[in-house]
C-alpha positions as CSV (number, residue, x, y, z in Angstrom):
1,X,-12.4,-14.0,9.9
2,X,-13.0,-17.5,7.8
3,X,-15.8,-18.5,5.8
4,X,-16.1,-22.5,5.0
5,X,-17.9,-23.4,2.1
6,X,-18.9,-26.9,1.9
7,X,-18.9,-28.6,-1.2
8,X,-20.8,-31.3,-1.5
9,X,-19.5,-32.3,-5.0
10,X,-16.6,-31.6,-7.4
11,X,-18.8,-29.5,-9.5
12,X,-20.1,-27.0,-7.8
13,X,-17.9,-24.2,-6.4
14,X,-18.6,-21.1,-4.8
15,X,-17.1,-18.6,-7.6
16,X,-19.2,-14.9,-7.4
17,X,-19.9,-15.7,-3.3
18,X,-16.3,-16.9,-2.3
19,X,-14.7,-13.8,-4.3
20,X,-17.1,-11.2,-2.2
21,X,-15.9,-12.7,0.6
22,X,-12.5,-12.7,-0.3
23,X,-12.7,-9.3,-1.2
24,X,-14.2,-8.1,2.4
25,X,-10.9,-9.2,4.1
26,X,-12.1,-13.1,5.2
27,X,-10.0,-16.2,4.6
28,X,-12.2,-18.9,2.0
29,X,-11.8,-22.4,3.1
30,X,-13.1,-24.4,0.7
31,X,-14.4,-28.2,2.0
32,X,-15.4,-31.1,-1.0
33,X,-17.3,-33.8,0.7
34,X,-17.7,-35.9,-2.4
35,X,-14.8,-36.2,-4.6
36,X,-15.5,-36.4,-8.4
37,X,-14.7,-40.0,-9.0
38,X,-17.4,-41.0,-6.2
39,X,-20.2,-39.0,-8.0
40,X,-22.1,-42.5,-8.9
41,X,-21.3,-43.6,-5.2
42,X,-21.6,-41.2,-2.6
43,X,-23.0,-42.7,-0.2
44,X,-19.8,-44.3,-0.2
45,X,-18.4,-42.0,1.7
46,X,-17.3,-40.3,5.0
47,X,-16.6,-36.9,6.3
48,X,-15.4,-35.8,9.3
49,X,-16.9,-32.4,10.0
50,X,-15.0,-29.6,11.6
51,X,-16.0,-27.9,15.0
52,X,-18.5,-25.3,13.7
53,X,-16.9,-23.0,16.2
54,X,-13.6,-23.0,14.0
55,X,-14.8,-21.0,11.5
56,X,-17.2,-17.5,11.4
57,X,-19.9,-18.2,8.5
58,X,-20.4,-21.6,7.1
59,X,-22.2,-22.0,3.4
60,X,-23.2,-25.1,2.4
61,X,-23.4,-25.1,-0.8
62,X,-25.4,-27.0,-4.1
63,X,-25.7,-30.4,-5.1
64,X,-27.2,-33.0,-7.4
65,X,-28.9,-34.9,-4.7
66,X,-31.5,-35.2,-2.9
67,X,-31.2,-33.3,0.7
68,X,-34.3,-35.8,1.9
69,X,-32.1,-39.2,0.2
70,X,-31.1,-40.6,3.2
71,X,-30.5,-43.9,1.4
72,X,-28.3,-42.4,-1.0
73,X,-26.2,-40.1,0.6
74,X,-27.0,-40.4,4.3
75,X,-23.3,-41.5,5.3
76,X,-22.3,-37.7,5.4
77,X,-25.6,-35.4,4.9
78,X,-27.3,-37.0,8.4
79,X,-24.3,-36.0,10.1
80,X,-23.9,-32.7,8.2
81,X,-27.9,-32.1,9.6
82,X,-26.2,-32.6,13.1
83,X,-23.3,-30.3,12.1
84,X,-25.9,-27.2,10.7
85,X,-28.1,-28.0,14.3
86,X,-24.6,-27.6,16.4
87,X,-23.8,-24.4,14.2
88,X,-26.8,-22.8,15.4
89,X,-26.5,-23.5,18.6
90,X,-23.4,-21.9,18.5
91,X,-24.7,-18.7,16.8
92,X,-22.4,-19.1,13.6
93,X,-24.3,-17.9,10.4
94,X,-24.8,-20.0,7.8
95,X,-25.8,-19.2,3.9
96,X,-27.5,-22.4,2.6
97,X,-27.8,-22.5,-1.1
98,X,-29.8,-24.7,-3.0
99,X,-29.5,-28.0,-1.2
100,X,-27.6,-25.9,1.0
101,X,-31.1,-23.9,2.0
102,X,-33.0,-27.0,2.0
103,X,-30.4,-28.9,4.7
104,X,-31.6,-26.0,6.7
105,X,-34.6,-26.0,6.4
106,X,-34.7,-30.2,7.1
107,X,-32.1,-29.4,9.8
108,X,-34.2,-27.3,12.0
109,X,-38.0,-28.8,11.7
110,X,-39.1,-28.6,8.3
111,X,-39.2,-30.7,5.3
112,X,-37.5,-31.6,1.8
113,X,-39.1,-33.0,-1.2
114,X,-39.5,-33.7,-4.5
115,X,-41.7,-30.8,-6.0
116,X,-44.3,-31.2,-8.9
117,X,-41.7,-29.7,-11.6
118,X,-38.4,-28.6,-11.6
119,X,-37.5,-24.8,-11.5
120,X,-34.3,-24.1,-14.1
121,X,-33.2,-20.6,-15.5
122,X,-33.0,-17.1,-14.6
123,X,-36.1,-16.6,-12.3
124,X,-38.0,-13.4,-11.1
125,X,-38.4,-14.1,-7.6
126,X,-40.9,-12.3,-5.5
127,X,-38.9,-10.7,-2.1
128,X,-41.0,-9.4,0.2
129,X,-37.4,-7.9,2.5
130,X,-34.8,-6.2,-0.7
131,X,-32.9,-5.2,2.1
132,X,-31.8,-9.2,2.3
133,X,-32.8,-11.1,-1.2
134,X,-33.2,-8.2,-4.7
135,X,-35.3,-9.4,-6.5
136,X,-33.1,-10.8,-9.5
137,X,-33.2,-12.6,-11.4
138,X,-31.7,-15.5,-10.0
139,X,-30.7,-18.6,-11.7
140,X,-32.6,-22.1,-10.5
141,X,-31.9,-25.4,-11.0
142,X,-33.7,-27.8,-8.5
143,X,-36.1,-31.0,-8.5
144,X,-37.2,-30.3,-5.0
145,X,-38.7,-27.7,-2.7
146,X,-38.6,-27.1,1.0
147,X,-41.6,-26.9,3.9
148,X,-40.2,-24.1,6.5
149,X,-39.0,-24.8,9.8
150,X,-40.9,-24.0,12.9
151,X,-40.0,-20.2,13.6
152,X,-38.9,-19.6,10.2
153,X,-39.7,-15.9,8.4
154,X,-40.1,-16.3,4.2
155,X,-39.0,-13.6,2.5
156,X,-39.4,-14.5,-0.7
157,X,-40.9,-17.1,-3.1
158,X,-41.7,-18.1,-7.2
159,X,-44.8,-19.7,-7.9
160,X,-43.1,-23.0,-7.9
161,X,-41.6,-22.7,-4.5
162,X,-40.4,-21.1,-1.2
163,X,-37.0,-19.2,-2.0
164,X,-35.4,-17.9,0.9
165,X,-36.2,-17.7,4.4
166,X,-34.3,-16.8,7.6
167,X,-33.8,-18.1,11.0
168,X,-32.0,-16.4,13.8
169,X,-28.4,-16.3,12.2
170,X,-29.6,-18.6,8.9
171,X,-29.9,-17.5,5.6
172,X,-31.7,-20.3,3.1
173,X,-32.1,-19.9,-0.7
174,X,-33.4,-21.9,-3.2
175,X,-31.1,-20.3,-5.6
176,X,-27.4,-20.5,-7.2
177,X,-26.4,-16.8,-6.8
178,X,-22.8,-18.0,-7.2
179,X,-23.6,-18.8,-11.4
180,X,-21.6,-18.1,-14.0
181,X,-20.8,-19.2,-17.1
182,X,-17.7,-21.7,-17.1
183,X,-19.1,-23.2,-14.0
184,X,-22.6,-23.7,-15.6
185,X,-20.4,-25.2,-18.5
186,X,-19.0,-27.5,-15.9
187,X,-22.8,-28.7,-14.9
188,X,-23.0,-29.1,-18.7
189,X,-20.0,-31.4,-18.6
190,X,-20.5,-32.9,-15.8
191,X,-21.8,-36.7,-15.0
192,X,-24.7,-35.3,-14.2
193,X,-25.5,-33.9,-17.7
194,X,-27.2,-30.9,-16.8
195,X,-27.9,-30.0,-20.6
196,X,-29.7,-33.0,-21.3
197,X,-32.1,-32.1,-18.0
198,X,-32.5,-28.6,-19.3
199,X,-33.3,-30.1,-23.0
200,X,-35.5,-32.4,-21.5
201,X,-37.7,-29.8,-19.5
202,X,-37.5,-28.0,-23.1
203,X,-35.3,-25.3,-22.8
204,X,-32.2,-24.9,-25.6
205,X,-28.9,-25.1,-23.3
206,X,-26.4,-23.6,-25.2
207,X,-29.1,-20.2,-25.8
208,X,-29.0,-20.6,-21.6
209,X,-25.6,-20.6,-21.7
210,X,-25.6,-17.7,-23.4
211,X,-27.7,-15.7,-21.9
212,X,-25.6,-16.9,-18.3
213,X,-22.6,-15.5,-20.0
214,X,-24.7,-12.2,-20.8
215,X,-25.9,-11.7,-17.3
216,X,-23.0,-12.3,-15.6
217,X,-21.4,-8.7,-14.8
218,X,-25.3,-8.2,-13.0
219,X,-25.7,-11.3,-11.7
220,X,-21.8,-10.6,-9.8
221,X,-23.1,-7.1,-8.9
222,X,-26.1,-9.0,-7.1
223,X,-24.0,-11.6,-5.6
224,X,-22.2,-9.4,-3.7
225,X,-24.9,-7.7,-2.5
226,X,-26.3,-10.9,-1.5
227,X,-23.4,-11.6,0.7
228,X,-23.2,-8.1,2.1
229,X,-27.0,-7.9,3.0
230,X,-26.4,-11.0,4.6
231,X,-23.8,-9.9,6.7
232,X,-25.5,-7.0,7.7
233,X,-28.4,-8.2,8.5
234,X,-28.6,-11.9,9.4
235,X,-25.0,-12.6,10.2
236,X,-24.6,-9.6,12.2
237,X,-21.5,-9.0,10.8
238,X,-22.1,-5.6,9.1
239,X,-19.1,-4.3,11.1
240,X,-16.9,-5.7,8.7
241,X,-18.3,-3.6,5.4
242,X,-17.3,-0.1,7.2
C-alpha cells in the first residue's frame, strides 16, 4: 500500500499523519510541488502529476496560498483540481488538509474564499460524527474558508468556519492535525513569517509555541486516530488496522 502526500511547499510536511501511516505497514511518498527557493514565485512553476491510480490514499497537504489564486499559483493547483477530480473518479481516498480540504472542496462544486478573519491556534471544533473527526483541539491557521460541494455531508464546524466534510472516499479538514512543535518553528522561520501573522492577529507566538510543544503527545494520540477513523470509515480501508 502507498500513501502520497503532496506538498505544496518546502514548509509544510506531513510529520504526526505520515508516521501513522508508516506505522500501519504503507509506503510514504512524499511529493514538493514548490521548492523553497520559488516560495516568492510559484506560479513559476510546473508539476507533472502522477496517475492517481499509482498510489492507494493521496493527501494534499497545507499551504500559504490561496486554493481560489488562480493568478498566483494556477500553473500547478488548476491542474492539481483536475488531478483530485480524476482521483475520485477512480475511487482513491483522499485526506485534504487545510488547503488541502479546500482543493476539495473547489475540486468537486464548491467554493474557496477569503473569510472575514483568520482562524489560528488550538481550536475546539464542534463534530457532529467522533467516530471520523474528535473533537480536539485542533490547531488552525487559515485566511480562508470553504462553501461545500454539491453532495457533500459536514461533520463538523467552529464558529468561523466549515471544518471537515466528506464525500464518497474524501475526507476535507480545515485543520493541521499533522502540528508539532519544530515544524510550527519552521512556519515561524519560514518566508512566510508566521509569527509576525500570529502577533498581528494578537496572539504571543513564542507562549503558542509553547503550548504546541505541551500538547503534542495528545495532539499525536489524535492524529492517529484521525488517520485510522479515516481509513475505516471513508477510505474503506479498515482492513488494514486488524
Amino acid at each position: 500500500m502507498r500513501v502520497l502526500f503532496m506538498q505544496h511547499d518546502a514548509f509544510s510536511p506531513p510529520r504526526l499523519l505520515s508516521e501513522r501511516f508508516a506505522e500501519l505497514g504503507f509506503e510514504v511518498v512524499e511529493e514538493l510541488i514548490v521548492e523553497s527557493t520559488h516560495y516568492d514565485t510559484p506560479g513559476t512553476v510546473t508539476y507533472d502529476f502522477p496517475d492517481p491510480k499509482s498510489v492507494d490514499v493521496i493527501v494534499p497537504m497545507g499551504s500559504p496560498w490561496g486554493a481560489w489564486d488562480d493568478d498566483t499559483i494556477g500553473s500547478w493547483l488548476l491542474p492539481e483540481l483536475q488531478w483530485l477530480r480524476d482521483a475520485d473518479a477512480a475511487g482513491v481516498p483522499v485526506l485534504g488538509i487545510c488547503f488541502g480540504g479546500q482543493l476539495l472542496a473547489r475540486a468537486h462544486g464548491g467554493s474557496v474564499g477569503r473569510a472575514p478573519d483568520c482562524e489560528i491556534g488550538w481550536t475546539s471544533v464542534w463534530s457532529e460524527d467522533e467516530t471520523i473527526v474528535p473533537t480536539g483541539p485542533w490547531f488552525s491557521f487559515h485566511f480562508d474558508r470553504w462553501a461545500l460541494p454539491p453532495g457533500a455531508t459536514e461533520i463538523a464546524r467552529t464558529s468561523r468556519a466549515s471544518q471537515a466534510f466528506t464525500l464518497r472516499k474524501n475526507l476535507a479538514l480545515q485543520f493541521h492535525p499533522e502540528l508539532t512543535g519544530p515544524m510550527l518553528q519552521g512556519w515561524y522561520d519560514s518566508p512566510g513569517d508566521a509569527r509576525s501573522l500570529i502577533s498581528r492577529d494578537g496572539q504571543d507566538p513564542d507562549v503558542l509555541l509553547a503550548y504546541t510543544y505541551a500538547e503534542q503527545a495528545k495532539a499525536r494520540m489524535r492524529a492517529h486516530h484521525l488517520v485510522d477513523n479515516f481509513l475505516i470509515h471513508v477510505a474503506g480501508l479498515g482492513h488494514l488496522l486488524s
